[in-house]
LUMLUM-869605 format. One record per atom (N, C-alpha, C): residue number from 1; residue in three letters; x, y, z. Coordinates in pm, whole numbers, plus 50000, padded with zeros to 5 digits. Example, Ala and Ser with C-alpha at 12.3 -4.5 7.8 and 13.67 -1.06 7.14 Angstrom:
! residues 2
SITE   k   r     x     y     z
SITE   1 ALA 51319 49431 50780
SITE   1 ALA 51230 49550 50780
SITE   1 ALA 51320 49670 50780
SITE   2 SER 51285 49775 50708
SITE   2 SER 51367 49894 50714
SITE   2 SER 51290 50003 50787
This chain:
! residues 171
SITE   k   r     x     y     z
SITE   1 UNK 60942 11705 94297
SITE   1 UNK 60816 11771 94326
SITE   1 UNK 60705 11669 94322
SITE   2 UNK 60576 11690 94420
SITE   2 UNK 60515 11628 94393
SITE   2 UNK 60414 11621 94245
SITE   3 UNK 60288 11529 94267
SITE   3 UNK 60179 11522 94161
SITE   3 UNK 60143 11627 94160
SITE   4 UNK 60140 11663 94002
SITE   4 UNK 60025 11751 93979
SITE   4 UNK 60123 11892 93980
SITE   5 UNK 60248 11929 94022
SITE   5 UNK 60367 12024 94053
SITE   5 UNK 60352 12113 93918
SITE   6 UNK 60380 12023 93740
SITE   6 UNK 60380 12124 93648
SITE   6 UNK 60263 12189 93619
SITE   7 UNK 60129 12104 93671
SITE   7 UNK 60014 12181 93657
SITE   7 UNK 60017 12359 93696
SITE   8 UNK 59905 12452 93618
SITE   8 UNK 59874 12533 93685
SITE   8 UNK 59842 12584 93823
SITE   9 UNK 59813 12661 93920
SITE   9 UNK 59760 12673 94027
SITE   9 UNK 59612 12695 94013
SITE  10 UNK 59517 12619 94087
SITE  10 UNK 59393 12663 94062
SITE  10 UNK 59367 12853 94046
SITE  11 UNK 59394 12914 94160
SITE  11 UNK 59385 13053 94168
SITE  11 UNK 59490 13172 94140
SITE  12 UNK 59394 13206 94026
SITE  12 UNK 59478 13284 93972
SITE  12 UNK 59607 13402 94005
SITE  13 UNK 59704 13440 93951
SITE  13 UNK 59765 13493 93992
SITE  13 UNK 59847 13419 94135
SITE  14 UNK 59880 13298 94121
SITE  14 UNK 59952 13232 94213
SITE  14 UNK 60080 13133 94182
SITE  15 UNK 60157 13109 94200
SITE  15 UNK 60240 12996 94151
SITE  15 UNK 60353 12874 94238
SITE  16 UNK 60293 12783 94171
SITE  16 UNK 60350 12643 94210
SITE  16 UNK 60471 12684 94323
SITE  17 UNK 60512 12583 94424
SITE  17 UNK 60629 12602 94447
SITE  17 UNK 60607 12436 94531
SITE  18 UNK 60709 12396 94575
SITE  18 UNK 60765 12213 94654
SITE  18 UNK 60675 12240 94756
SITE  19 UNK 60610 12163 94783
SITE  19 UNK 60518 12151 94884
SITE  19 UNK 60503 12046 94965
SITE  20 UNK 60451 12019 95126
SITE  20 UNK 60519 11920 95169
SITE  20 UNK 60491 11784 95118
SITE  21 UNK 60524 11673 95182
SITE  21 UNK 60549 11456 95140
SITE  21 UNK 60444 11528 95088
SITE  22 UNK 60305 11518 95135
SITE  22 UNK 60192 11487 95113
SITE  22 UNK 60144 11528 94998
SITE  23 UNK 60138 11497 94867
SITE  23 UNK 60151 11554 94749
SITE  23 UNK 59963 11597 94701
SITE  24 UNK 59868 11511 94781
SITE  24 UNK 59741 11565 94753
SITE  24 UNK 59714 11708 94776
SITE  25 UNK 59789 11789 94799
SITE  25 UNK 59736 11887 94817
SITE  25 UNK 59809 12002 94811
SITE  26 UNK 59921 12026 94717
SITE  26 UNK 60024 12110 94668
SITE  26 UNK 59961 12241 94753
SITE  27 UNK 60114 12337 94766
SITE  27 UNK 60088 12453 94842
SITE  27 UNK 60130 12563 94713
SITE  28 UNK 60032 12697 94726
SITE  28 UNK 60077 12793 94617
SITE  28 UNK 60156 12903 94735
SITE  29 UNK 60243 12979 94615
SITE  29 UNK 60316 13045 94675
SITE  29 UNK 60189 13177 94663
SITE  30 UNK 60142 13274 94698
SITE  30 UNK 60033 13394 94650
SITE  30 UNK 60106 13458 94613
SITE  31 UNK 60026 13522 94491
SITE  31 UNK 60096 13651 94396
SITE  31 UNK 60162 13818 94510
SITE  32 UNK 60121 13762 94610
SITE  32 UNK 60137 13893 94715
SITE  32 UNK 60251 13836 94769
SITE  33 UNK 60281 13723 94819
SITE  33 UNK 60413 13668 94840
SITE  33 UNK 60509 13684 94750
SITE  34 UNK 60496 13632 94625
SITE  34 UNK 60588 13645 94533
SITE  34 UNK 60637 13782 94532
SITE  35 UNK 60548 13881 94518
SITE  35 UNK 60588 14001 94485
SITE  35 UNK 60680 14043 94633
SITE  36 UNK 60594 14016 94747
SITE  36 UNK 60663 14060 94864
SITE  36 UNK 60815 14031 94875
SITE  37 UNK 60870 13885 94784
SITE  37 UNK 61008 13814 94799
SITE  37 UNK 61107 13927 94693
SITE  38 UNK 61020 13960 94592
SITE  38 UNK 61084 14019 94481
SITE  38 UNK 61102 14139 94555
SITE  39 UNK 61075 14206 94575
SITE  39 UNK 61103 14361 94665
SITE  39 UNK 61195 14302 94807
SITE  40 UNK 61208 14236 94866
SITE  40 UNK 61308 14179 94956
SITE  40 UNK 61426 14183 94882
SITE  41 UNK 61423 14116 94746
SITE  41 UNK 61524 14075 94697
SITE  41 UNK 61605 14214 94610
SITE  42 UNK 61493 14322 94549
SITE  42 UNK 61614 14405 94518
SITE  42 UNK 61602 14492 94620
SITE  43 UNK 61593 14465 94744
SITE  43 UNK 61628 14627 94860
SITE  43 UNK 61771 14504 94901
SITE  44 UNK 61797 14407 94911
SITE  44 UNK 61867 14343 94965
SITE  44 UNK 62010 14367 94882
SITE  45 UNK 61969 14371 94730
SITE  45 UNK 62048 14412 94618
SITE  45 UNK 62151 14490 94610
SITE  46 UNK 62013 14652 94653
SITE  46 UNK 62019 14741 94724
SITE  46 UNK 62153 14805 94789
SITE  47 UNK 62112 14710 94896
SITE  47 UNK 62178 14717 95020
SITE  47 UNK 62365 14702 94984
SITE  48 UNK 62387 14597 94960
SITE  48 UNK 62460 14554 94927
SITE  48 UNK 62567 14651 94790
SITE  49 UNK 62460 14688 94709
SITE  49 UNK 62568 14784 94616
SITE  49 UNK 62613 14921 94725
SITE  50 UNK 62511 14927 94797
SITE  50 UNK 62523 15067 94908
SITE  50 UNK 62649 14983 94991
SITE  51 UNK 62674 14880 95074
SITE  51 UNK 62738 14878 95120
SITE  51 UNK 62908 14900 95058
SITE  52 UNK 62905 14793 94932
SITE  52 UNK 63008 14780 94882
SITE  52 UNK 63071 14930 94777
SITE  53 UNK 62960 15032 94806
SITE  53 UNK 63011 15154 94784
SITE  53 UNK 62976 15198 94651
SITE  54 UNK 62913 15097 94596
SITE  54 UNK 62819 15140 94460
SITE  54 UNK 62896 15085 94315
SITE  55 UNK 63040 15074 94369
SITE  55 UNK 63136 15079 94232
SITE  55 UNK 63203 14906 94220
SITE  56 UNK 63240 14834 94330
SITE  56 UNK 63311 14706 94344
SITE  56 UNK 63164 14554 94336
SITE  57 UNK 63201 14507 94228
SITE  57 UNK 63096 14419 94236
SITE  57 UNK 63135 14300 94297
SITE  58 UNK 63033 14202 94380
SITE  58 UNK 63086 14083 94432
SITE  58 UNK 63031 13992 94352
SITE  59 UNK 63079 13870 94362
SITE  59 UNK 63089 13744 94261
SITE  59 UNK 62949 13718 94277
SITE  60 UNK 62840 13733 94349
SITE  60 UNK 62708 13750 94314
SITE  60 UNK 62639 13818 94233
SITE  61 UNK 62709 13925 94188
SITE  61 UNK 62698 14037 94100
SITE  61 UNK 62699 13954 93944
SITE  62 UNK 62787 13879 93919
SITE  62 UNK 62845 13822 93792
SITE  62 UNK 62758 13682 93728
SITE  63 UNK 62693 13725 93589
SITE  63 UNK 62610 13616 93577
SITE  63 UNK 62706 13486 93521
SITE  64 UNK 62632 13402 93543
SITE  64 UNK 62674 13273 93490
SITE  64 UNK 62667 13237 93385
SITE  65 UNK 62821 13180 93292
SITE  65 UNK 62812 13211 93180
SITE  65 UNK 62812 13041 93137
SITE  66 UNK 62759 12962 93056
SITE  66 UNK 62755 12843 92990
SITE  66 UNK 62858 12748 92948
SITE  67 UNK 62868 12654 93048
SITE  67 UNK 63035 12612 92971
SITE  67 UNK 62942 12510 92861
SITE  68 UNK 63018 12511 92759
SITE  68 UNK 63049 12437 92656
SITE  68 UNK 63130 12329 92614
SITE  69 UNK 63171 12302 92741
SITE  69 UNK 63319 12219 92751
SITE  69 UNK 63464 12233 92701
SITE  70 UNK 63524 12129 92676
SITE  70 UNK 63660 12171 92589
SITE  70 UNK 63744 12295 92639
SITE  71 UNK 63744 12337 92786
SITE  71 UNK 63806 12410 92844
SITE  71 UNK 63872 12375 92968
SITE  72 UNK 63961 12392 93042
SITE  72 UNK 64026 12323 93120
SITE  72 UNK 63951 12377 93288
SITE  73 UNK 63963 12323 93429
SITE  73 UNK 63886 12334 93527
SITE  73 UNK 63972 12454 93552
SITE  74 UNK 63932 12516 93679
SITE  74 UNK 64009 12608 93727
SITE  74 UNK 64120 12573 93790
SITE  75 UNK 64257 12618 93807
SITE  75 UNK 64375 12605 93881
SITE  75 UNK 64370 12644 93993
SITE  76 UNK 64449 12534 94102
SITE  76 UNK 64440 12531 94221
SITE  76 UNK 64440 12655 94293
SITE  77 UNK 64563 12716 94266
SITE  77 UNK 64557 12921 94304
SITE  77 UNK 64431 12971 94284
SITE  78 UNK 64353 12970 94126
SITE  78 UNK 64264 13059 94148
SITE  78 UNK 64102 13005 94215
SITE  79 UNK 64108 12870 94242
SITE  79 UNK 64036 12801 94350
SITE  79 UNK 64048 12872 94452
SITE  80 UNK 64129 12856 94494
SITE  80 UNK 64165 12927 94657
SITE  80 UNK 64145 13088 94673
SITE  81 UNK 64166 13125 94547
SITE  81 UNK 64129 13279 94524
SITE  81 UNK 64013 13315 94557
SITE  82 UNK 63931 13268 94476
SITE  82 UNK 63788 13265 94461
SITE  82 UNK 63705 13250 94573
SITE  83 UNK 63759 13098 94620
SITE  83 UNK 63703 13030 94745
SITE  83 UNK 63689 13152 94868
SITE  84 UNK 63828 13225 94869
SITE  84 UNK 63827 13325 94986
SITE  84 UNK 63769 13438 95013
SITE  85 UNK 63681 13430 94879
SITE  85 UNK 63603 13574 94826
SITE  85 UNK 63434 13537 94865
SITE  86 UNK 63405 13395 94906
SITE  86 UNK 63271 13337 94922
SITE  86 UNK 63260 13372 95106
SITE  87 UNK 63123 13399 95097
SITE  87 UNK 63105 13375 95262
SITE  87 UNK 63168 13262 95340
SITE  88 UNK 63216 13235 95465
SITE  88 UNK 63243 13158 95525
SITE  88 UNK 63148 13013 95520
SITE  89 UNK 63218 12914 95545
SITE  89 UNK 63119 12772 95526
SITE  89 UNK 63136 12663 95397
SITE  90 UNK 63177 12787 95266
SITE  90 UNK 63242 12716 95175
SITE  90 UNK 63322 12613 95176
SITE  91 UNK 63328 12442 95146
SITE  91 UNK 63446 12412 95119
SITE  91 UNK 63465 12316 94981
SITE  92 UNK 63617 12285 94972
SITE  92 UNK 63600 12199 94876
SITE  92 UNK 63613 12068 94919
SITE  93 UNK 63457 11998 94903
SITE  93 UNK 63467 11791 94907
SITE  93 UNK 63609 11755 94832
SITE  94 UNK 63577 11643 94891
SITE  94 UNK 63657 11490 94835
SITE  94 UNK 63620 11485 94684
SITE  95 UNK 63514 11539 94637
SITE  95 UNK 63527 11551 94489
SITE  95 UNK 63567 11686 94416
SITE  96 UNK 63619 11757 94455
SITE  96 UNK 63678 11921 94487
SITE  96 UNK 63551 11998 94398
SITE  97 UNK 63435 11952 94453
SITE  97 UNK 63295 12045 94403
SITE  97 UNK 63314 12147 94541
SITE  98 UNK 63203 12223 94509
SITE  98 UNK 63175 12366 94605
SITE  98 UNK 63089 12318 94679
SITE  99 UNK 63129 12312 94859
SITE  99 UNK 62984 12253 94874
SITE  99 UNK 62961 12337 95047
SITE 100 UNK 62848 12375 95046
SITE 100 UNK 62809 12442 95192
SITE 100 UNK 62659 12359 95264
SITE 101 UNK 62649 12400 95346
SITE 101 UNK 62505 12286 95463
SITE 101 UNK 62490 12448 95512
SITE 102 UNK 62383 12515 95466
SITE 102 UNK 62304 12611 95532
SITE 102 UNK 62220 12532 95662
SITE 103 UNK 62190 12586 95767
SITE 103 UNK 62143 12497 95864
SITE 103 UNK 61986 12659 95880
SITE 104 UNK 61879 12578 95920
SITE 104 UNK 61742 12681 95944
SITE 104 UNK 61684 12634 96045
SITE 105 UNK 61579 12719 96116
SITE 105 UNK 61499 12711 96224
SITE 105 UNK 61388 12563 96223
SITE 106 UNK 61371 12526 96077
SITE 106 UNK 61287 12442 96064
SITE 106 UNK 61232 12406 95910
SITE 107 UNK 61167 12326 95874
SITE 107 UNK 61170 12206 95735
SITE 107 UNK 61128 12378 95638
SITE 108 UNK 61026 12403 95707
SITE 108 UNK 60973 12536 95596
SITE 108 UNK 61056 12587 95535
SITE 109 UNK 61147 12670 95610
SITE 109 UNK 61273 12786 95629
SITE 109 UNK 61385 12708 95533
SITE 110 UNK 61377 12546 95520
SITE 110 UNK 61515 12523 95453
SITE 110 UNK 61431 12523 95244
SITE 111 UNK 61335 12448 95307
SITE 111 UNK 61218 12421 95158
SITE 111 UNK 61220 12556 95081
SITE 112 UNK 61182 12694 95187
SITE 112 UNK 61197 12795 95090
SITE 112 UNK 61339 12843 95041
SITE 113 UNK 61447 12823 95106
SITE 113 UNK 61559 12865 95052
SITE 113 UNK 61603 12767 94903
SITE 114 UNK 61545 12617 94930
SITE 114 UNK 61575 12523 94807
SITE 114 UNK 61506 12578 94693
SITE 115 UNK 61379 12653 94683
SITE 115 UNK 61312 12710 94616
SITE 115 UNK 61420 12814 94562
SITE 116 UNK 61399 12861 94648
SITE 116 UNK 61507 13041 94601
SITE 116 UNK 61615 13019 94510
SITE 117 UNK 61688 12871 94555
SITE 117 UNK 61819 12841 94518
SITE 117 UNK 61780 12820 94355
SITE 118 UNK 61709 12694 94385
SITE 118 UNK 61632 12666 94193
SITE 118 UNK 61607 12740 94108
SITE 119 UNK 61534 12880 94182
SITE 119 UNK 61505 12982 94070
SITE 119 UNK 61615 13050 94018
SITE 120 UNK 61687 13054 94115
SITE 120 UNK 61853 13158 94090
SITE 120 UNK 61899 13056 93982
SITE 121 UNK 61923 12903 93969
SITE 121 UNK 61974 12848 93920
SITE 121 UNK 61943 12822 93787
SITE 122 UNK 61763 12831 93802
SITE 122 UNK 61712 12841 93614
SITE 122 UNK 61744 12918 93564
SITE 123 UNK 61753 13064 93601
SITE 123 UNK 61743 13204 93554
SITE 123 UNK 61871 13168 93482
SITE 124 UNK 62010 13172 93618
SITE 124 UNK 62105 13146 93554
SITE 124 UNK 62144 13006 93448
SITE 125 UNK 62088 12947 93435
SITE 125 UNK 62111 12798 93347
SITE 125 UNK 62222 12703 93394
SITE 126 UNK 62257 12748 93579
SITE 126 UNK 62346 12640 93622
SITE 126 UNK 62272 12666 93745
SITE 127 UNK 62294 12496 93733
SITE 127 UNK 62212 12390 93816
SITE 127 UNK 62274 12312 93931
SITE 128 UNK 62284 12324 94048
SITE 128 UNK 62384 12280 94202
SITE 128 UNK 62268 12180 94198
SITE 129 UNK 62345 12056 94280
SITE 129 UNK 62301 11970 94349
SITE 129 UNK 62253 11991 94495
SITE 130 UNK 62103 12029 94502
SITE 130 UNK 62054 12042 94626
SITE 130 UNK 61999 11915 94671
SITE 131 UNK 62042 11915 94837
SITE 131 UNK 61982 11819 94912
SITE 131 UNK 61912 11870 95064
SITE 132 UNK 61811 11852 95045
SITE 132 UNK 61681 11883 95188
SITE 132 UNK 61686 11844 95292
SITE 133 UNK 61680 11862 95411
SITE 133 UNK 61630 11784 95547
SITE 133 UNK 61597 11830 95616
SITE 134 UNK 61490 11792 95713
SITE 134 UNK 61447 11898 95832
SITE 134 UNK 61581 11973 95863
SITE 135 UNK 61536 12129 95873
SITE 135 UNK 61632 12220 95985
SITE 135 UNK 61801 12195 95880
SITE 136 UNK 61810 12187 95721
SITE 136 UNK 61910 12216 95661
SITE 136 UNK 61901 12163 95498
SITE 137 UNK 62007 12252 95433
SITE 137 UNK 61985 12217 95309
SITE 137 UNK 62140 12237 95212
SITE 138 UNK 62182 12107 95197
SITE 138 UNK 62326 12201 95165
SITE 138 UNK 62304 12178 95000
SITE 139 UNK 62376 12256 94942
SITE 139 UNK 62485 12290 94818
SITE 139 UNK 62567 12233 94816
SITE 140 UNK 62570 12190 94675
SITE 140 UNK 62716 12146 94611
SITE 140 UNK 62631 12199 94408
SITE 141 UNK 62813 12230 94390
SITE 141 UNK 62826 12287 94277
SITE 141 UNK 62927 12273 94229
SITE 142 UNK 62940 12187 94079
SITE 142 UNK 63054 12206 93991
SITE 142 UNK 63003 12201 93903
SITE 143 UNK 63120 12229 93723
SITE 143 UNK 63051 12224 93611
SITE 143 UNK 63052 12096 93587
SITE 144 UNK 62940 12029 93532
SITE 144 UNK 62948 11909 93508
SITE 144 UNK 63009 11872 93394
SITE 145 UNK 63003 11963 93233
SITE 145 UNK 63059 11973 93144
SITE 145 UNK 63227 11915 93174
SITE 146 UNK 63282 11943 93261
SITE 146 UNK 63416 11971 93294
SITE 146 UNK 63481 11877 93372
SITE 147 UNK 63393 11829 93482
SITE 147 UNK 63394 11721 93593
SITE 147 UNK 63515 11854 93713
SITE 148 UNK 63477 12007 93675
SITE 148 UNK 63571 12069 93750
SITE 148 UNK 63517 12178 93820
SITE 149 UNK 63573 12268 93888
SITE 149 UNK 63516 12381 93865
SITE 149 UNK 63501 12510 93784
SITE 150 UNK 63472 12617 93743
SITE 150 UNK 63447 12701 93692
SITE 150 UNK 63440 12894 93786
SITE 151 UNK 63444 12949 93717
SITE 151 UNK 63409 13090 93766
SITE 151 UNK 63299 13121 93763
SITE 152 UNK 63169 13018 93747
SITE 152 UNK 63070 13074 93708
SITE 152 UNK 62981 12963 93840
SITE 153 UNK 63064 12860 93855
SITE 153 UNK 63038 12823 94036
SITE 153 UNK 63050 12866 94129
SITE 154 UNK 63131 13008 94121
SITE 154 UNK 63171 13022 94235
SITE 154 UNK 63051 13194 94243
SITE 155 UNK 63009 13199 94105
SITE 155 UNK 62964 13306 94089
SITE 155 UNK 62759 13248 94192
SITE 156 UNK 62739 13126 94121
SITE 156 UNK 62624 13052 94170
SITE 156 UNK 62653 13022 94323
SITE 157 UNK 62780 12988 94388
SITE 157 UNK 62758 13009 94498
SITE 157 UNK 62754 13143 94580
SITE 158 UNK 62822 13230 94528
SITE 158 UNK 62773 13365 94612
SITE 158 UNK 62656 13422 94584
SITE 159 UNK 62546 13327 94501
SITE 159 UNK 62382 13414 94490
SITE 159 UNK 62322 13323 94572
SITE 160 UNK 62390 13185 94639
SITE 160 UNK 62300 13112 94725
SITE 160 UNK 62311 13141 94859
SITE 161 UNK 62418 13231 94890
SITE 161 UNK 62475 13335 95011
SITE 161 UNK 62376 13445 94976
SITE 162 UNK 62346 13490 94885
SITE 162 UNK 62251 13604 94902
SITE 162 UNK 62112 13554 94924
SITE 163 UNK 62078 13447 94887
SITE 163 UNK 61956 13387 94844
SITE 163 UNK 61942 13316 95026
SITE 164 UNK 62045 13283 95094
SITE 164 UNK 62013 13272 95233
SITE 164 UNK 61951 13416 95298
SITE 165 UNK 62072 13524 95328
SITE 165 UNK 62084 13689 95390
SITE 165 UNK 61914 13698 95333
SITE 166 UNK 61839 13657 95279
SITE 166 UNK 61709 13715 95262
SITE 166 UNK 61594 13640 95399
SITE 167 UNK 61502 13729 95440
SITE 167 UNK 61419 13667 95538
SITE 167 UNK 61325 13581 95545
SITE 168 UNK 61321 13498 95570
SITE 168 UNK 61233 13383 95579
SITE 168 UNK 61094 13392 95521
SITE 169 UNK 60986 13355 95436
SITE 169 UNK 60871 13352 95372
SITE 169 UNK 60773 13386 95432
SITE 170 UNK 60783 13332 95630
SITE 170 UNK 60696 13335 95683
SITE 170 UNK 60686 13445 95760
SITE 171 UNK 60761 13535 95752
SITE 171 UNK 60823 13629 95850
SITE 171 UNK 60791 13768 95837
């Protein structure tokens, strides 16, 4: 983030969010935005328990629980299990982390999803390696505790699949 990022926002009722190179002049997200994203986000919720019939939860559903280490990575079967339960795009790197390249209309559209992703990721207390570029932004996720994966990666990648399905900031 740029200068000045942990500061307050001058006007009230507004809050910080990555704003572009040019760091003189940070962009606020407005308290009418925020709220507008938060009501996107539980009709989208919503939607989704309606689709899936109210009773079957998907691995977005499931919070992320803290590894502590001293537990072994997940086994190859239930990798592949899991993996097949994520939206399409998922795969596993050369370092068998979780990793997807969301692709967007343009620098804005990927900046706000990196946003979205971060907040999902504080809330939950696991943290993916995001990387930015005009028009894309991919994911990667493993436990680092572990050097493996976890059930609780695969749980962080199906909220960055939901955290895409939401509509653009500007829109």
């Amino acid at each position: 983030m740029g200068q000045g990022s942990d500061r307050p926002c001058e006007n009230a009722g507004q809050t910080w969010i990555a704003g572009p190179i040019d760091t003189r002049k940070p962009r606020c997200l407005s308290r009418k935005k925020k709220d507008q994203e938060e009501r996107i986000i539980e009709v989208l919720h919503q939607e989704i328990r309606e689709r899936e019939g109210g009773h079957s939860m998907s691995l977005a559903d499931n919070a992320c629980i803290p590894c502590r280490g001293g537990i072994p990575p997940l086994a190859p079967p239930k990798i592949q299990e899991l993996l097949g339960q994520l939206e399409a795009g998922w795969i596993l790197n050369n370092n068998g982390h979780l990793e997807k390249l969301y692709s967007f209309q343009n620098f804005a559209d990927a900046l706000a999803f990196l946003n979205r992703v971060g907040n999902v990721a504080e809330i939950e207390g696991h943290h993916p390696d995001l990387y930015l570029a005009w028009g894309k932004c991919k994911v990667e996720i493993w436990t680092h505790k572990i050097q493996g994966l976890t059930e609780s990666d695969f749980f962080l990648a199906a909220k960055a699949d939901r955290a895409y399905a939401l509509p653009p900031l500007n829109s």
